[in-house]
C-alpha positions as CSV (number, residue, x, y, z in Angstrom):
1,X,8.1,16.6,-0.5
2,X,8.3,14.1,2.5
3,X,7.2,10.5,2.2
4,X,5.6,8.8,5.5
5,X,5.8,5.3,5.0
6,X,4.0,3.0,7.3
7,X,4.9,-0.9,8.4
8,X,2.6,-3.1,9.8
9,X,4.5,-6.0,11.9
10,X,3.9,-8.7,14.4
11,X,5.6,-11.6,14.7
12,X,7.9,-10.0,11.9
13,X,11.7,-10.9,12.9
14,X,12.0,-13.0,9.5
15,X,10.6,-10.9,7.1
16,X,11.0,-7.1,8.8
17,X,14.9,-6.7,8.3
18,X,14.4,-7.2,4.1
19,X,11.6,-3.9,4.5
20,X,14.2,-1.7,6.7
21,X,17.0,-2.4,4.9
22,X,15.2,-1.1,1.7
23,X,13.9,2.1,3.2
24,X,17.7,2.8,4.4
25,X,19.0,2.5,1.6
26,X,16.4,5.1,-0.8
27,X,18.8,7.8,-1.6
28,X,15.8,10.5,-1.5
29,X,16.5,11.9,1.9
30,X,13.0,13.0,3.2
31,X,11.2,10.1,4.3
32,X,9.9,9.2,7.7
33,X,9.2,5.9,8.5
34,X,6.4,4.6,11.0
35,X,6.5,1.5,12.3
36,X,3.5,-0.1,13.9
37,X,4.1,-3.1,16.0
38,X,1.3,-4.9,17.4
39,X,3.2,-5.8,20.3
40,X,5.6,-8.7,19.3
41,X,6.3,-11.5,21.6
42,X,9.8,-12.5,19.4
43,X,12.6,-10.1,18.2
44,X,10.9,-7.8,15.9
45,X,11.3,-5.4,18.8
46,X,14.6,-5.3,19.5
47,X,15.6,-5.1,15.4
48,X,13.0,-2.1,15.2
49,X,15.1,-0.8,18.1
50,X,18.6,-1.3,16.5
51,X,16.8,0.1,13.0
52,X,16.2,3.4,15.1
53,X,19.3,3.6,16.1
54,X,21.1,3.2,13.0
55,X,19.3,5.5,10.8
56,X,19.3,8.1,13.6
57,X,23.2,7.7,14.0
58,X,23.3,8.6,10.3
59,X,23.6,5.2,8.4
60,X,21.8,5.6,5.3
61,X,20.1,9.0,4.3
62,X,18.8,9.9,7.6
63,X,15.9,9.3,7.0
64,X,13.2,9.9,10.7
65,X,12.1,6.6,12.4
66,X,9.4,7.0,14.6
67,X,7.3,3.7,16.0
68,X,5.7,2.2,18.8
69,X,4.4,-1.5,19.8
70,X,1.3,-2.3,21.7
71,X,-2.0,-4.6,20.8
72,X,-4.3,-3.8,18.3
73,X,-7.6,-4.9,17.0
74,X,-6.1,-5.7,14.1
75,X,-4.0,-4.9,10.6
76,X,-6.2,-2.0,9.4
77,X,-6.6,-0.5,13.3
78,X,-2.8,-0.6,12.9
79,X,-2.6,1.1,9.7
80,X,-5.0,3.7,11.6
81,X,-2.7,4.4,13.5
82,X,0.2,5.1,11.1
83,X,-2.2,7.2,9.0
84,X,-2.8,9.6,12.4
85,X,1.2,9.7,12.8
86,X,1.7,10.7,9.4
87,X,3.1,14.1,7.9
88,X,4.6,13.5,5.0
89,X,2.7,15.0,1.4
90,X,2.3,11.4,0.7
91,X,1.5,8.2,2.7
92,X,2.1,4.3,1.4
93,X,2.2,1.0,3.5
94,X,4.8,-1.0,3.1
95,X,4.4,-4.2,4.9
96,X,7.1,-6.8,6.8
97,X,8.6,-8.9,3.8
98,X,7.7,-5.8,1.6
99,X,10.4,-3.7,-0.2
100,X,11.5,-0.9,-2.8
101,X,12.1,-2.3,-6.1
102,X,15.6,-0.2,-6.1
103,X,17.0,2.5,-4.2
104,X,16.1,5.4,-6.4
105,X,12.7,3.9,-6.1
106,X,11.5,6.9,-3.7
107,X,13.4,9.6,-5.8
108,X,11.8,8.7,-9.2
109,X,7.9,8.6,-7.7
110,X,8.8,11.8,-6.2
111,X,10.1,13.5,-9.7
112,X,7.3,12.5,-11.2
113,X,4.7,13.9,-9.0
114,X,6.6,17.7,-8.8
115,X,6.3,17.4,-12.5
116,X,2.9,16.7,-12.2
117,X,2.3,19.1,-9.9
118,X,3.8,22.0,-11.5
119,X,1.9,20.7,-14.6
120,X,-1.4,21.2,-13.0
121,X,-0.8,23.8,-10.0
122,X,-2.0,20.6,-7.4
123,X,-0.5,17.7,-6.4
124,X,-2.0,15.1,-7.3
125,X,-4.4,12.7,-5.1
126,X,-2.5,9.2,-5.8
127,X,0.3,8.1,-7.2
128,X,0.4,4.9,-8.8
129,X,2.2,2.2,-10.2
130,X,3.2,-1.2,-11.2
131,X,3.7,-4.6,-8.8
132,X,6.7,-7.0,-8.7
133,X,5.8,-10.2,-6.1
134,X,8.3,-11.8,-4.3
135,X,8.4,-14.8,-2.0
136,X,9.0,-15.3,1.9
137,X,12.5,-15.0,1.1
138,X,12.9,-11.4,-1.4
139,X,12.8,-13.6,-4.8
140,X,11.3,-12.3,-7.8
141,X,8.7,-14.4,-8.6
142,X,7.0,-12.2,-11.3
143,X,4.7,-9.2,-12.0
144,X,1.7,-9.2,-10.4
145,X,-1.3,-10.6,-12.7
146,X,-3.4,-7.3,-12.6
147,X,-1.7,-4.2,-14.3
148,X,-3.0,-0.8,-13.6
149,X,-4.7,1.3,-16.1
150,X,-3.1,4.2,-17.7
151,X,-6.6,6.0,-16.6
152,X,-7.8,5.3,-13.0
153,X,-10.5,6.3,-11.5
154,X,-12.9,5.1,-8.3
155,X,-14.8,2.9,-10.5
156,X,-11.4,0.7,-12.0
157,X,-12.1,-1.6,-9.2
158,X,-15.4,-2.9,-10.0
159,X,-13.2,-4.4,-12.3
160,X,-11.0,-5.8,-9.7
161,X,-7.9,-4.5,-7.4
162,X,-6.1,-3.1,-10.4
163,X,-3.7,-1.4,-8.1
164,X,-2.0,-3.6,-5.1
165,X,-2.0,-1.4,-2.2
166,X,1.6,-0.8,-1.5
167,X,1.5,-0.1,-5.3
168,X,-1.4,3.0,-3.6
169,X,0.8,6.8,-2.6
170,X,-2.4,8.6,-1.2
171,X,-2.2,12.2,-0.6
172,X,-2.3,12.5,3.1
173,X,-4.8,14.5,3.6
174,X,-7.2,12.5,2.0
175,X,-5.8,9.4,3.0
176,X,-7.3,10.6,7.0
177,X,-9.2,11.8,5.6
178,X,-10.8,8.4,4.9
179,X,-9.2,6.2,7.6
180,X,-9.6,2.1,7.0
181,X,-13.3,0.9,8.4
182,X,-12.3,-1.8,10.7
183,X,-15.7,-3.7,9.9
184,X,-14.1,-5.4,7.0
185,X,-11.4,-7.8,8.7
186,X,-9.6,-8.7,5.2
187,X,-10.6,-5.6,2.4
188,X,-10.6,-2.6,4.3
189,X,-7.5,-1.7,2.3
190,X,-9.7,-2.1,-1.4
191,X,-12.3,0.3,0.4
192,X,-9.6,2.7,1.8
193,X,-8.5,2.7,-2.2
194,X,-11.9,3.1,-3.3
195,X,-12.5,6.0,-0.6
196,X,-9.6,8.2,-1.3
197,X,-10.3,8.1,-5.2
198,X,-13.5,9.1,-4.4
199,X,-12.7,12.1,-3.0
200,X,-10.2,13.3,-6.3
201,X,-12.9,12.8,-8.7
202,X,-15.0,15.0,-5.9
203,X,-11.7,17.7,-5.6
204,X,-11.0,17.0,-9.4
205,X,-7.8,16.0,-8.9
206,X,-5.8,13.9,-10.9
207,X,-4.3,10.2,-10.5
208,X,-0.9,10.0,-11.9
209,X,0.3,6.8,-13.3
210,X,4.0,6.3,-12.5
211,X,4.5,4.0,-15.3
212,X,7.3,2.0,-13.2
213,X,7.5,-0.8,-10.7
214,X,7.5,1.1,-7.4
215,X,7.2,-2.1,-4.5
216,X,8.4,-5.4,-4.2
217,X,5.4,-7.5,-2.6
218,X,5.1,-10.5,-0.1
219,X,3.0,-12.8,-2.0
220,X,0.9,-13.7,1.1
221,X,-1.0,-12.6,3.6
222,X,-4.5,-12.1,5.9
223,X,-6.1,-12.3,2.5
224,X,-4.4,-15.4,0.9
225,X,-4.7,-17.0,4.2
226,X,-8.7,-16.4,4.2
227,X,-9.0,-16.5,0.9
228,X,-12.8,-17.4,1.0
229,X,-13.7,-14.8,3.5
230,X,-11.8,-12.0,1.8
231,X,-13.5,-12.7,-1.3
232,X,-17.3,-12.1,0.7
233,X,-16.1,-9.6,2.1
234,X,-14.9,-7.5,-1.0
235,X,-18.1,-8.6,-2.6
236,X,-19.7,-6.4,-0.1
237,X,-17.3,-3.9,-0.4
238,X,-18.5,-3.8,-4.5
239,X,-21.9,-4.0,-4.0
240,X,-21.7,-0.9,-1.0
241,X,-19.6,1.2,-3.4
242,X,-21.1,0.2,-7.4
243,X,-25.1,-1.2,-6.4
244,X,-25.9,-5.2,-6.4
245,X,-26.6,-5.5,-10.2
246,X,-23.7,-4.2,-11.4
247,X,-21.6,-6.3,-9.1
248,X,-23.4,-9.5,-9.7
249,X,-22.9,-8.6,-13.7
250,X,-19.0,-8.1,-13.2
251,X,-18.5,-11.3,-10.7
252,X,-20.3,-13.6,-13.7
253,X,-18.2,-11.9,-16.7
254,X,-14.9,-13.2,-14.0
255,X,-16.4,-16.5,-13.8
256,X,-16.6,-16.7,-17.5
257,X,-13.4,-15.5,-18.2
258,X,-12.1,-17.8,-15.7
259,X,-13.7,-20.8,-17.4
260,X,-12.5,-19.1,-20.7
261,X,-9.0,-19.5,-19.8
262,X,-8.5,-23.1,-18.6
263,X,-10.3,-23.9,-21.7
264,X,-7.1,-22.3,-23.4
Protein backbone atom coordinates (compact mmCIF):
# COMPACT_ATOMS: atom_id res chain seq x y z
CA UNK A 1 0.00 0.00 0.00
CA UNK A 2 1.63 3.39 -1.11
CA UNK A 3 0.92 6.61 0.78
CA UNK A 4 0.92 9.98 -1.46
CA UNK A 5 1.33 12.74 0.80
CA UNK A 6 0.84 16.21 -0.31
CA UNK A 7 2.60 19.78 0.98
CA UNK A 8 1.29 22.86 0.35
CA UNK A 9 4.16 25.75 0.64
CA UNK A 10 4.83 29.28 -0.19
CA UNK A 11 6.96 31.36 1.53
CA UNK A 12 7.76 28.10 3.64
CA UNK A 13 11.74 28.18 4.18
CA UNK A 14 11.03 28.40 8.23
CA UNK A 15 8.58 25.91 8.66
CA UNK A 16 9.14 23.35 5.40
CA UNK A 17 12.48 21.60 6.63
CA UNK A 18 10.48 20.34 10.20
CA UNK A 19 7.65 18.54 7.46
CA UNK A 20 10.57 16.89 5.15
CA UNK A 21 12.64 15.86 7.69
CA UNK A 22 9.55 13.93 9.25
CA UNK A 23 8.59 12.22 5.99
CA UNK A 24 12.38 11.06 5.67
CA UNK A 25 12.63 9.66 8.43
CA UNK A 26 9.01 7.17 8.35
CA UNK A 27 10.52 3.82 8.24
CA UNK A 28 7.45 2.49 5.97
CA UNK A 29 9.22 2.62 2.64
CA UNK A 30 6.30 3.26 0.10
CA UNK A 31 5.43 6.78 0.31
CA UNK A 32 5.61 9.42 -2.42
CA UNK A 33 5.68 12.75 -1.52
CA UNK A 34 4.25 15.81 -3.54
CA UNK A 35 5.22 18.91 -3.02
CA UNK A 36 3.20 21.97 -4.29
CA UNK A 37 4.94 25.20 -4.30
CA UNK A 38 3.06 28.19 -5.22
CA UNK A 39 6.07 29.68 -6.60
CA UNK A 40 8.25 30.96 -3.67
CA UNK A 41 10.14 34.11 -3.96
CA UNK A 42 12.59 33.01 -0.72
CA UNK A 43 14.50 29.58 -0.31
CA UNK A 44 11.69 27.10 -0.02
CA UNK A 45 12.86 26.25 -3.53
CA UNK A 46 16.15 25.53 -3.33
CA UNK A 47 15.57 23.16 0.21
CA UNK A 48 12.69 21.37 -1.83
CA UNK A 49 15.54 20.94 -4.40
CA UNK A 50 18.19 19.63 -1.91
CA UNK A 51 15.14 17.37 -0.21
CA UNK A 52 14.93 15.73 -3.76
CA UNK A 53 18.07 15.14 -3.90
CA UNK A 54 18.64 13.49 -0.69
CA UNK A 55 15.90 11.14 -0.61
CA UNK A 56 16.58 10.16 -4.22
CA UNK A 57 20.44 9.48 -3.35
CA UNK A 58 19.00 7.08 -0.72
CA UNK A 59 19.01 9.04 2.63
CA UNK A 60 16.17 7.86 4.52
CA UNK A 61 13.79 5.02 3.17
CA UNK A 62 13.71 6.08 -0.34
CA UNK A 63 10.87 7.26 -0.33
CA UNK A 64 9.73 9.18 -4.36
CA UNK A 65 9.70 13.00 -4.32
CA UNK A 66 8.05 14.49 -7.00
CA UNK A 67 7.05 18.51 -6.92
CA UNK A 68 6.75 21.50 -8.87
CA UNK A 69 6.43 25.40 -8.11
CA UNK A 70 4.36 27.86 -10.03
CA UNK A 71 1.32 30.41 -8.96
CA UNK A 72 -1.81 29.29 -7.98
CA UNK A 73 -5.19 30.62 -7.20
CA UNK A 74 -4.80 29.53 -4.00
CA UNK A 75 -4.25 26.73 -1.05
CA UNK A 76 -7.16 24.37 -2.16
CA UNK A 77 -6.24 24.95 -6.15
CA UNK A 78 -2.90 23.77 -4.77
CA UNK A 79 -4.12 20.78 -3.00
CA UNK A 80 -5.90 20.16 -6.54
CA UNK A 81 -3.23 19.78 -7.88
CA UNK A 82 -1.52 17.20 -5.51
CA UNK A 83 -4.79 15.27 -5.55
CA UNK A 84 -4.36 14.87 -9.68
CA UNK A 85 -0.51 13.78 -9.05
CA UNK A 86 -1.43 11.33 -6.66
CA UNK A 87 -1.18 7.40 -6.84
CA UNK A 88 -0.76 6.09 -3.79
CA UNK A 89 -4.03 3.82 -2.09
CA UNK A 90 -4.21 6.69 0.27
CA UNK A 91 -3.85 10.51 0.04
CA UNK A 92 -3.21 13.06 3.32
CA UNK A 93 -1.95 16.72 3.35
CA UNK A 94 0.55 17.45 5.39
CA UNK A 95 1.24 21.12 5.44
CA UNK A 96 4.72 23.34 5.90
CA UNK A 97 5.34 23.39 9.84
CA UNK A 98 3.23 20.09 9.78
CA UNK A 99 4.87 16.70 10.89
CA UNK A 100 4.52 12.85 11.86
CA UNK A 101 4.02 12.33 15.37
CA UNK A 102 6.95 9.55 15.21
CA UNK A 103 8.67 7.71 12.62
CA UNK A 104 6.61 4.52 12.65
CA UNK A 105 3.77 6.95 12.30
CA UNK A 106 3.14 5.83 8.58
CA UNK A 107 3.83 2.05 9.32
CA UNK A 108 1.23 1.74 12.12
CA UNK A 109 -1.80 3.61 10.03
CA UNK A 110 -0.83 1.35 7.34
CA UNK A 111 -1.20 -2.06 9.67
CA UNK A 112 -4.15 -1.00 10.74
CA UNK A 113 -5.89 -0.45 7.50
CA UNK A 114 -4.63 -4.13 5.91
CA UNK A 115 -6.15 -5.48 8.94
CA UNK A 116 -9.12 -3.73 8.15
CA UNK A 117 -9.15 -4.53 4.88
CA UNK A 118 -8.68 -8.12 5.14
CA UNK A 119 -11.42 -7.89 7.82
CA UNK A 120 -13.92 -6.58 5.39
CA UNK A 121 -12.58 -7.68 1.76
CA UNK A 122 -12.39 -3.44 0.94
CA UNK A 123 -10.23 -1.01 2.06
CA UNK A 124 -11.60 1.27 3.80
CA UNK A 125 -12.74 5.03 2.60
CA UNK A 126 -10.79 7.10 5.52
CA UNK A 127 -8.60 6.58 7.87
CA UNK A 128 -8.65 8.52 10.84
CA UNK A 129 -7.18 9.62 13.86
CA UNK A 130 -6.26 11.80 16.74
CA UNK A 131 -4.40 15.62 16.61
CA UNK A 132 -1.30 16.81 18.54
CA UNK A 133 -0.78 20.97 17.85
CA UNK A 134 2.39 22.33 17.82
CA UNK A 135 3.72 25.85 17.61
CA UNK A 136 5.75 27.81 14.79
CA UNK A 137 8.66 26.15 16.21
CA UNK A 138 7.66 21.95 16.45
CA UNK A 139 6.57 22.33 20.32
CA UNK A 140 3.95 20.35 21.74
CA UNK A 141 1.52 22.53 22.83
CA UNK A 142 -1.32 19.98 23.45
CA UNK A 143 -4.13 17.74 21.87
CA UNK A 144 -6.30 19.40 19.80
CA UNK A 145 -9.68 20.44 21.67
CA UNK A 146 -12.03 18.30 19.28
CA UNK A 147 -11.48 14.39 19.51
CA UNK A 148 -12.83 12.25 16.90
CA UNK A 149 -15.58 9.81 17.42
CA UNK A 150 -15.06 6.17 17.60
CA UNK A 151 -18.16 6.26 14.88
CA UNK A 152 -17.84 8.80 11.98
CA UNK A 153 -19.91 9.39 9.57
CA UNK A 154 -20.70 12.52 6.98
CA UNK A 155 -23.07 13.92 9.37
CA UNK A 156 -20.20 14.14 12.66
CA UNK A 157 -19.45 17.56 11.39
CA UNK A 158 -22.65 19.26 11.84
CA UNK A 159 -21.30 18.86 15.10
CA UNK A 160 -18.09 20.53 14.18
CA UNK A 161 -14.60 19.57 12.42
CA UNK A 162 -14.23 16.46 14.65
CA UNK A 163 -11.42 15.36 12.52
CA UNK A 164 -8.42 18.07 11.63
CA UNK A 165 -7.66 17.47 8.10
CA UNK A 166 -4.15 16.25 8.24
CA UNK A 167 -5.66 13.99 10.86
CA UNK A 168 -8.18 12.93 7.18
CA UNK A 169 -6.23 9.57 4.92
CA UNK A 170 -8.92 9.57 2.08
CA UNK A 171 -8.94 6.74 -0.20
CA UNK A 172 -7.70 8.16 -3.45
CA UNK A 173 -10.03 7.43 -5.57
CA UNK A 174 -12.62 9.09 -3.86
CA UNK A 175 -10.60 11.79 -2.70
CA UNK A 176 -10.61 12.93 -6.91
CA UNK A 177 -13.03 11.92 -6.94
CA UNK A 178 -14.35 14.94 -5.04
CA UNK A 179 -11.57 17.48 -5.62
CA UNK A 180 -11.64 20.83 -3.12
CA UNK A 181 -14.36 23.57 -4.62
CA UNK A 182 -12.24 26.58 -4.87
CA UNK A 183 -15.44 28.81 -4.11
CA UNK A 184 -14.88 28.50 -0.43
CA UNK A 185 -11.47 30.53 0.14
CA UNK A 186 -10.97 29.17 3.93
CA UNK A 187 -13.33 25.61 4.34
CA UNK A 188 -12.99 23.91 1.24
CA UNK A 189 -11.03 21.33 3.18
CA UNK A 190 -14.37 20.74 5.83
CA UNK A 191 -16.40 20.28 2.48
CA UNK A 192 -13.68 18.04 0.82
CA UNK A 193 -14.10 15.96 4.39
CA UNK A 194 -17.74 16.17 4.14
CA UNK A 195 -17.65 15.07 0.34
CA UNK A 196 -15.50 11.98 0.49
CA UNK A 197 -17.59 10.61 3.54
CA UNK A 198 -20.34 11.02 1.60
CA UNK A 199 -19.49 8.86 -0.97
CA UNK A 200 -18.53 5.66 1.82
CA UNK A 201 -21.89 5.84 3.29
CA UNK A 202 -23.01 5.82 -0.67
CA UNK A 203 -20.27 2.63 -1.44
CA UNK A 204 -20.92 1.36 2.22
CA UNK A 205 -17.63 1.51 3.08
CA UNK A 206 -16.34 1.82 6.34
CA UNK A 207 -14.31 4.66 8.29
CA UNK A 208 -11.69 3.25 10.46
CA UNK A 209 -10.68 4.94 13.56
CA UNK A 210 -6.87 4.62 14.13
CA UNK A 211 -7.18 5.24 17.69
CA UNK A 212 -3.57 7.00 17.71
CA UNK A 213 -2.12 10.38 17.20
CA UNK A 214 -1.11 10.24 13.48
CA UNK A 215 0.08 14.35 12.72
CA UNK A 216 1.69 16.99 14.48
CA UNK A 217 -0.22 20.35 13.51
CA UNK A 218 0.82 23.99 12.97
CA UNK A 219 -1.52 25.77 15.14
CA UNK A 220 -2.15 28.49 12.57
CA UNK A 221 -3.12 29.20 9.43
CA UNK A 222 -5.55 30.88 6.44
CA UNK A 223 -8.28 29.97 8.85
CA UNK A 224 -6.88 31.39 12.18
CA UNK A 225 -5.74 34.36 10.31
CA UNK A 226 -9.55 35.05 8.90
CA UNK A 227 -11.00 33.69 11.66
CA UNK A 228 -14.38 35.67 10.99
CA UNK A 229 -14.57 34.78 7.40
CA UNK A 230 -13.79 31.12 7.88
CA UNK A 231 -16.44 30.86 10.36
CA UNK A 232 -19.23 32.38 7.36
CA UNK A 233 -17.94 30.45 5.22
CA UNK A 234 -18.26 26.97 7.01
CA UNK A 235 -21.74 28.13 8.02
CA UNK A 236 -22.52 27.90 4.51
CA UNK A 237 -20.70 24.91 4.07
CA UNK A 238 -23.37 23.37 6.98
CA UNK A 239 -26.30 24.75 5.80
CA UNK A 240 -25.40 23.45 1.87
CA UNK A 241 -24.60 19.97 3.29
CA UNK A 242 -27.35 19.42 6.65
CA UNK A 243 -30.43 22.26 5.48
CA UNK A 244 -30.67 25.89 7.35
CA UNK A 245 -32.70 24.63 10.46
CA UNK A 246 -30.67 22.16 11.55
CA UNK A 247 -27.59 24.31 11.30
CA UNK A 248 -29.04 27.35 12.96
CA UNK A 249 -30.24 24.61 15.88
CA UNK A 250 -26.45 23.28 16.17
CA UNK A 251 -24.73 27.01 15.93
CA UNK A 252 -27.17 28.19 19.11
CA UNK A 253 -26.53 24.70 21.22
CA UNK A 254 -22.37 26.02 20.57
CA UNK A 255 -23.24 29.40 21.68
CA UNK A 256 -24.80 27.93 24.81
CA UNK A 257 -22.26 25.66 25.56
CA UNK A 258 -19.83 28.41 25.06
CA UNK A 259 -21.56 30.65 27.52
CA UNK A 260 -21.84 27.40 29.73
CA UNK A 261 -18.29 27.08 30.12
CA UNK A 262 -16.93 30.56 31.04
CA UNK A 263 -19.62 30.40 33.55
CA UNK A 264 -17.47 27.28 34.93
Amino acid sequence: MRFSIVTVTFRAEHTFPRTAQSVMEQDYADVEHLIIDGGSNDGTRRLIEQYEHDSNSGQGHGHSVRWLSEPDKGIYDAMNKGLRMATGQYVCFLNAGDKFPSPQTLSEIARKAAEAQTADQAWPAVLYGDTNIVDDDGRYLGPRHLTPPDVLTWRSFLQGMLVCHQAFYARTDLAQAAPYDLSYRFSADVDWCIRVMRQADEKGLRLLHLHQPVVDYLNEGQTTKNHRASLKERFRVMRHHYGLGRTLAMHAWFLVRAVLRKMK
